[in-house]
N, C-alpha and C positions, 0 to 999 in steps of 0.2 A: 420477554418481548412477545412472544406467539399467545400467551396467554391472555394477555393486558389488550392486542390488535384483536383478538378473535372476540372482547367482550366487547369492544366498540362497533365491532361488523355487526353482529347480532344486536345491540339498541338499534342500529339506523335502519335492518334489514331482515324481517326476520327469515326469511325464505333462503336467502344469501347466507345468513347467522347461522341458519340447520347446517349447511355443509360446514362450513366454516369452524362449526363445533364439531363436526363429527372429522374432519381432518386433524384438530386439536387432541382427539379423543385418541384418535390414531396415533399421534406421534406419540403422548405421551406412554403408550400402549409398544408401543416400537413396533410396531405396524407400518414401516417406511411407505411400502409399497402404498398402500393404503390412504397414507397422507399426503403423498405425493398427487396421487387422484383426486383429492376432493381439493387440495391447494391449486390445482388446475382448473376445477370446474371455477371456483370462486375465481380464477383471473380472466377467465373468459367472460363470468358473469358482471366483468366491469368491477373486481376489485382489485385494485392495482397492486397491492403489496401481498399478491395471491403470487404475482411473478416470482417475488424474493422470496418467498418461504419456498414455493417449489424449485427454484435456482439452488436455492441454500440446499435441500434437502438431495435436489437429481446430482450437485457439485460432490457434498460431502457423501452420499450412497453409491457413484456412477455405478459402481461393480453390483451391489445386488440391486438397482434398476437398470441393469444392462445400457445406461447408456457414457456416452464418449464426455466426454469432460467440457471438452468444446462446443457438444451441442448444449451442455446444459446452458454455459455462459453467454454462447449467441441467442440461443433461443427464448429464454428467460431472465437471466439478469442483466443482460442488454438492453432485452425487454423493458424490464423494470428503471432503468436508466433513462429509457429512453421516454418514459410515462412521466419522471418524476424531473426532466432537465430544469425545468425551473425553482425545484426545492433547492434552498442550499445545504439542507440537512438528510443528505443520499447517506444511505448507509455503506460504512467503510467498508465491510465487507464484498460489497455488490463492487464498491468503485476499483479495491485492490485486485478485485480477480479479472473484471475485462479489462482494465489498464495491462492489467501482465498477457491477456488474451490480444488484446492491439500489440505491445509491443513482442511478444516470442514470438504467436502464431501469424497474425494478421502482417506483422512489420510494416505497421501502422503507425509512426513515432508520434507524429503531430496530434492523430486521438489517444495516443499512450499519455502522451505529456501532460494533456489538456484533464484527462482523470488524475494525474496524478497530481496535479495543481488541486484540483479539486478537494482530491484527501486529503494535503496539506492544509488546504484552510480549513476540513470539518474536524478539524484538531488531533489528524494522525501525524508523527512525524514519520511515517512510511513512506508516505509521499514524495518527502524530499532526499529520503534516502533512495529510493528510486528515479528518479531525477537524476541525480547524480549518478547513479550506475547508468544510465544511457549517454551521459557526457562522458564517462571512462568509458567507455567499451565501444563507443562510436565516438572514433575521430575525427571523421567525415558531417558528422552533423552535430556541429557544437548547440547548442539551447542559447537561443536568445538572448540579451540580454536583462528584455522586456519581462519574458517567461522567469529570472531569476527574483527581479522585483516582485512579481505577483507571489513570491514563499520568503520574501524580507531578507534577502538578501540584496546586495550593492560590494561590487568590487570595486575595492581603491584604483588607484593608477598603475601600484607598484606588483600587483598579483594577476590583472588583468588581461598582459597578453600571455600566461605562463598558463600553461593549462594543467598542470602538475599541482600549482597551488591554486587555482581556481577550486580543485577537488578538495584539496586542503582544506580549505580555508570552507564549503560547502560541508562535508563531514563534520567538522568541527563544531559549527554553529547546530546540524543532526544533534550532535553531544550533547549541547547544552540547553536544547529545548526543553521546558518543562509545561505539560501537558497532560490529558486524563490517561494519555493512551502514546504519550513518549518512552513509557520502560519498555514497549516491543520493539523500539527501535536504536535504542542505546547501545545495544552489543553490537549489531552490525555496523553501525555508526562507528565507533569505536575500532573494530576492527580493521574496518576502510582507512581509519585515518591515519591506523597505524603504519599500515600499508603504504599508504599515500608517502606517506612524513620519509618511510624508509626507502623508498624509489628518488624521492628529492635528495637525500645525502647520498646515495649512489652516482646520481646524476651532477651531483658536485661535489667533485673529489675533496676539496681546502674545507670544504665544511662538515663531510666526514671523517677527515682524519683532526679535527678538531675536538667533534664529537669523541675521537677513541681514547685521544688525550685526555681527556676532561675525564672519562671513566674510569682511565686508569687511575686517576691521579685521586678520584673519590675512590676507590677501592684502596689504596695505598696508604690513602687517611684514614681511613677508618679500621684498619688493620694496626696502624701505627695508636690510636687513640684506645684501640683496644687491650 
């Protein structure tokens, strides 16, 4: 990606194109510091995706560029979000780190969401796995259910007011998206819904102890067939 944007800067520009190479040159040199600099010059010089490389670079280096993790995402890949609001094609990585920057630090839900919706349509399922962690972990502010349609989901009648299977039944469909960039979100998926599924038979006794029966009783066959 840094190689393929840095040969396009340079056709359109060549003065822009010198830095732009020489911050390339940098990185691939492991020259952080170095390329962090000249990915600076070029976003001040008016190239916008000069933000995201130095975001990407000040996020994944903060410790040897001394800086705070926070400044890097408000100050640049915010930045960068905030240049490109009308692409629909933001890169996931810029959208996933200030969503979680709105929602931990900022406690910002409504621009947490509103990125995470975002990621969901440019084909991450992270997005709506994080979605749904803000409806489990705030009870207080359940998501729309406007906000659920915009990542294709529609709750039946029968799971609707239960907010137990609302999670359920959100995980689940996490599971079974298939996507360029669904296997980073299949195990947590999965996890959650284990989770979920196991809080629901706690929560209703006649159907866990149904559940114990039924296990028992395949363990019993299958011992017996053995």
């Amino acid at each position: 990606f840094f190689k393929s944007w840095s040969r396009n800067v340079a056709e359109e520009s060549s003065s822009v194109g010198s830095i732009v190479r020489r911050a390339l040159e940098a990185y691939q040199d492991r020259r952080w510091h170095s390329s962090f600099v000249f990915y600076m010059q070029a976003a001040l010089a008016g190239i916008e995706l000069g933000y995201f490389n130095a975001g990407f670079l000040c996020n994944e280096l903060k410790e040897s560029l001394s800086k705070k993790s926070n400044d890097c995402i408000e100050e640049l890949l915010n930045r960068y979000l905030m240049v490109h609001s009308q692409n629909l094609q933001i890169d996931s990585y810029a959208l996933l780190n200030v969503a979680e920057y709105y929602q931990w630090k900022k406690r910002n839900f409504a621009e947490a969401i509103k990125l995470y919706v975002q990621l969901y349509r440019n084909g991450d399922a992270q997005g709506l796995y994080h979605l749904a962690q803000i409806e489990e972990t705030n009870s207080n502010n359940t998501i729309p259910s406007s906000v659920w349609v915009q990542v294709g989901i529609r709750f039946d009648e029968k799971i609707i007011a239960n907010r137990y299977r609302r999670l359920q039944f959100v995980y689940q469909h996490c599971r079974q998206l298939k996507t360029a960039k669904s296997d980073e979100s299949y195990i947590p998926c999965t996890l959650a819904y284990l989770r979920i599924s196991m809080l629901i038979l706690l929560n209703e006794p006649s159907k866990l102890i149904l559940t114990i029966i039924l296990m028992i009783l395949s363990i019993l066959l299958f011992i017996f067939r053995t």
